[in-house]
Phi, psi and omega in degrees: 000124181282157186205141198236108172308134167231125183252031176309111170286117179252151167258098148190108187230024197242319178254103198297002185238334153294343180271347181262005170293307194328302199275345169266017151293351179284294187304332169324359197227129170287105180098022168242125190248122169298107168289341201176136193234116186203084180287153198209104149029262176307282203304327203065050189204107134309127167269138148251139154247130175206156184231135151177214199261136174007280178298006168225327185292350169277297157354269202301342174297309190304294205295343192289328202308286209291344190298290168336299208271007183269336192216005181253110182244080174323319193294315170235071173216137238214104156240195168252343176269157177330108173205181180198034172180170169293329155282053219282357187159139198232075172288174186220116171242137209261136173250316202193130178047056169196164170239167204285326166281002186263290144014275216275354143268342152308300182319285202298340174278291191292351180279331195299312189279347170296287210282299155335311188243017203237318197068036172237123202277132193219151227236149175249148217208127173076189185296358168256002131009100185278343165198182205282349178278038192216358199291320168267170183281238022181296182311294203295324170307317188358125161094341207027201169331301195277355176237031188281310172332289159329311213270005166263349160282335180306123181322286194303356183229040198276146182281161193290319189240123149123164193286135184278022176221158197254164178284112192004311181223327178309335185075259146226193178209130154311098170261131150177223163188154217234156142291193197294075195294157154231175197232126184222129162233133185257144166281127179221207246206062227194200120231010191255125160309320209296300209286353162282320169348287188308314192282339201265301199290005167286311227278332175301164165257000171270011173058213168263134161243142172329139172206136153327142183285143186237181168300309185244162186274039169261107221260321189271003166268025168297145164276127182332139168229128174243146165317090202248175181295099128091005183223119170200097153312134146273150171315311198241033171215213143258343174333104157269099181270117222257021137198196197287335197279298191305326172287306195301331172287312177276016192255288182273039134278313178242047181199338183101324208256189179247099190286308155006273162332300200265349167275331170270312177333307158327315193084049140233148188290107172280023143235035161231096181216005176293127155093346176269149184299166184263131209240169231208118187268158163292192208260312190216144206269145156081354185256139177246159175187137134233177188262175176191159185233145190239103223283357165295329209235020146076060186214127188263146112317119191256116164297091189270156164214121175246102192301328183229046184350303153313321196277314172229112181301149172273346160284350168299278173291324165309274183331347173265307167311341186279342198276297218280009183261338202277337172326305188232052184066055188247202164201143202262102162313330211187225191141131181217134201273135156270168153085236216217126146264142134346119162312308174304316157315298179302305188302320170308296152319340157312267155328317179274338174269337168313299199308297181343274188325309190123000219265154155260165213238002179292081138256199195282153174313305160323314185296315201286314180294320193302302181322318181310293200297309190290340172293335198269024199057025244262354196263354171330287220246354179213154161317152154223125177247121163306321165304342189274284185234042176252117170263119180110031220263130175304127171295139162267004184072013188299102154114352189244162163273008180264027165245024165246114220334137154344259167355324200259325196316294215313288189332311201279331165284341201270000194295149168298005149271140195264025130222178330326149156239240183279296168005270162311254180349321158334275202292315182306323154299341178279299175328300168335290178296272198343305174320279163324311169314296256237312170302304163326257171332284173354284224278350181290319221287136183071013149238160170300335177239029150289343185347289203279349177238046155327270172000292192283342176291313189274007182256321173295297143030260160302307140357299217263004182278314178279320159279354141319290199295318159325300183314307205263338185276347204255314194297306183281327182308349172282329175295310206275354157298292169332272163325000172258324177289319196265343166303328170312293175323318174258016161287146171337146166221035228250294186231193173303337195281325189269332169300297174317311142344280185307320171290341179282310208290293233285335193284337168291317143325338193274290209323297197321309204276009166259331179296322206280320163306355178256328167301333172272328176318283195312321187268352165289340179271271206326307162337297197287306179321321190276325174237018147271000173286309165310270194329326201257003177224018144316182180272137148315315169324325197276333203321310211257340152334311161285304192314317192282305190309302195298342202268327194272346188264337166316283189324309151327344191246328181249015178270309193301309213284329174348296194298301179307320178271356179282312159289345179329287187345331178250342148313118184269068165217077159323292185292326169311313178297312146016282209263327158322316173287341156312300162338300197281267175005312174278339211245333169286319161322313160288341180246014150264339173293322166315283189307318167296321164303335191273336198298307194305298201292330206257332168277354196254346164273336197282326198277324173319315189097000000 
């Protein structure tokens, strides 16, 4: 099912019952689910988050649009964060079966309809952008609210939608679409705006201008360096060149960035530059920062958007701030997710402060967030509930049978129905070794005289942590293939149009119920690989553990290929059964060879002492 993120930002963030109009003009639309509501003060500004499908997230945007520009009076409202409408930015973010261009035609359909039946005029942004100086956000905000009047006379600033003048109390509206932003702020330990400023602007990627070195590390009481006849400083050196192909050659040769680029970003002409200051690149690419100071929590902060997460992680960046805050005598209290994060972003992070410690980063997903969360702080100046504001949050297994106590599984497997079955009990035994493969390596990884095989301990780990997790998602997915073949038995057969039917359902049901036993087979052999890696770069101590692991994910390899040759008998497909039966044949040669081998090796040390 495709499903599409709309992340609209309202000015409005103190008064709760327009904001809770808003968000039930969302729920108003059948199939659009609010995730996160997260109003701010200070800023005057609410993030909203909600998800749904293609053919409902314009709908549902729309009525959030007008509700706003219906209960919002932009003359008179006054923040801190950055707008230019009651609405100030609607991104459309593609979550799962659409693309970022499928979006970005979504924008342009709701943008269309703003402007049109709404009368507010509006810019398009980000990949639905009618051209390229309109791409950033920033670019397009220039002037805010008080300078929206002007800037629609402006030729070069006619809006993409919507009457070219702005609306009475709505102002304008940002429409478009983005990947995945996450909006991060670090806290610090200061009330002075000016100095989170001096960090969000290293931080940024459009950087700074440039100054001259001063006495204290507060970079902006430095004196201005500007462009002179036969003098063009680097920003980020000491470097002088005496015309423009030269600085712009040293910039990306000993720096990295396109000075060209980072000069337009600016609003300056790189071939006009006699007499303009001179600009200083940031830290990071995909990064946005200005400071700001926030009087609920009597604190300044630097308010980041990070457009590309992979390319710069947010935990990336707290740490550099944390360097560049201690720099001028601060201290980073904290750090806070507005909106909604990516599970993966925290799980990353998670991993890196493990590795920092010396810890290994194979452990459970849960273990790995909790680690995010206390490193990054994330719990400073607000609660952070993971359930709450993790998109993407790794199952508890809450509601399955692999979340359920031993005891009730045991119970539950011995009942007179025939699922769960081999099947299931299959893949949980694959789960098991993977586990123990896993426990192993743990308990070697980060001693001193494991030193040298760390590396393969922290691979071994992490490996057996995602098949574990495999393992376990199979024991029900296998009861409900099953329950998908036998519901197919029993639809109508009355005449030919429905026996066809019915006979269609069951051979994909069959496929079905062959596919997921083969997939626990495979992952159950990779399990046995994992804990002969173990046994050999483990603690000795540890010996019968990898052994108990290799034993249990065996059992998994030949309970999955079992499972598989038993629905073959019923498939009308030659050649598929053909090659399936091949499949099991090659996979059981390895995992009965494997396994003898590990078997051989774990009795000739045991017998040994």
């Amino acid at each position: 099912m495709a499903l599409v993120e709309c992340v609209p930002n309202f000015s409005e963030g103190r008064d709760r019952q327009k904001i809770n109009a808003i968000t039930e003009a969302i729920c108003s639309v059948a199939g659009a689910t609010v995730l996160d509501v997260d109003p701010g003060a200070d800023t005057h500004r609410t993030v909203v988050t909600f998800v749904a499908a293609p053919e409902v997230v314009v709908e549902a945007a729309f009525r959030a649009i007008a509700k706003a520009a219906e209960l919002i009076d932009m003359r008179q409202h006054h923040g801190a964060h950055p707008r230019m409408g009651a609405t100030d930015v609607c991104p459309l973010v593609p979550v799962e079966g659409i693309s970022l261009a499928e979006c970005a035609e979504l924008a342009r359909q709701l943008g269309e309809r703003v402007g049109k039946e709404l009368g507010i005029p509006v810019y398009f942004y980000e990949a639905a952008a009618s051209r390229p100086e309109r791409k950033n956000l920033a670019a397009v905000r220039k002037g805010e609210y008080e300078g929206l009047a002007a800037k629609l006379t402006d030729p070069q600033w006619q809006p993409d939608a919507g009457p070219a003048v702005m609306h009475a109390t709505a102002g304008a509206t940002v429409v478009g679409a983005r990947e995945f932003l996450i909006a991060y702020n670090v806290t610090l330990n200061t009330r002075d705006k000016g100095l989170a400023t001096d960090i969000a602007f290293e931080l940024r990627e459009k950087g700074r201008v440039a100054r001259a070195a001063n006495p204290t590390a507060v970079y902006s009481r430095g004196a201005v360096l500007t462009y002179q006849d036969q003098q063009f400083p680097c920003g980020n050196c000491g470097f002088v060149a005496n015309r423009w192909p030269s600085i712009a050659d040293h910039c990306a040769a000993h720096h990295g960035y396109d000075l060209a680029e980072l000069l337009r970003q600016n609003d300056l002409d790189p071939q006009n530059l006699l007499g303009q200051k001179v600009y200083r690149a940031g830290l990071f690419q995909a990064c946005k920062a200005i400071g700001w100071y926030v009087d609920t929590y009597k604190r300044a902060q630097i308010s980041i958007n990070l457009t590309d997460w992979r390319t710069t992680p947010p935990h990336v960046v707290l740490e550099e701030a944390r360097r560049l805050a201690a720099e001028r005598g601060l201290v980073v209290t904290g750090s806070e997710i507005v909106g909604l994060v990516p599970a993966e972003a925290l799980l990353e992070a998670g991993r890196w402060y493990l590795r920092r410690q010396g810890r290994s980063a194979g452990v459970p997903a849960q273990d790995l967030l909790q680690v995010a969360v206390q490193s990054m702080g994330l719990s400073d100046v607000q609660p952070f509930e993971l359930d709450k504001k993790v998109l993407g949050l790794p199952s508890h297994w809450q509601g399955t049978l692999a979340g359920m106590r031993l005891a009730d599984l045991a119970d539950e497997v011995s009942r007179d129905t025939p699922a769960p079955g081999g099947g299931s009990i299959a893949a949980a035994c694959g789960s098991l070794g993977a586990a123990l493969a896993t426990m192993v390596a743990n308990l070697a990884q980060g001693r001193p005289e494991y030193a040298s095989q760390d590396l393969e301990l922290q691979d071994i780990a992490q490996v057996g942590q995602q098949l574990k997790d495999q393992l376990l998602a199979a024991v029900e997915a296998d009861t409900k293939a099953f329950e998908t073949y036998m519901a197919a038995r029993r639809l109508p057969a009355a005449g030919a149009d429905q026996k066809a039917v019915r006979d269609q359902a069951m051979l994909e049901g069959l496929k079905l119920a062959v596919a997921v036993p083969l997939q626990t087979a495979l992952a159950s052999l990779e399990a046995m690989k994992l804990a002969q890696r173990a046994l050999a770069a483990g603690n000795p101590a540890s010996l019968t553990d990898a052994a108990v692991g290799a034993a249990s994910a065996h059992a998994g390899v030949l309970g999955g290929l079992w499972n598989v040759l038993i629905n073959l008998k019923d498939i009308k497909d030659p050649d598929y059964v053909a090659t399936l039966r091949q499949t099991c044949a090659t996979v059981r040669a390895q995992a009965d060879e494997l396994f003898a081998s590990l078997t051989a090796d774990v009795d000739r040390r045991l017998a040994a002492g």
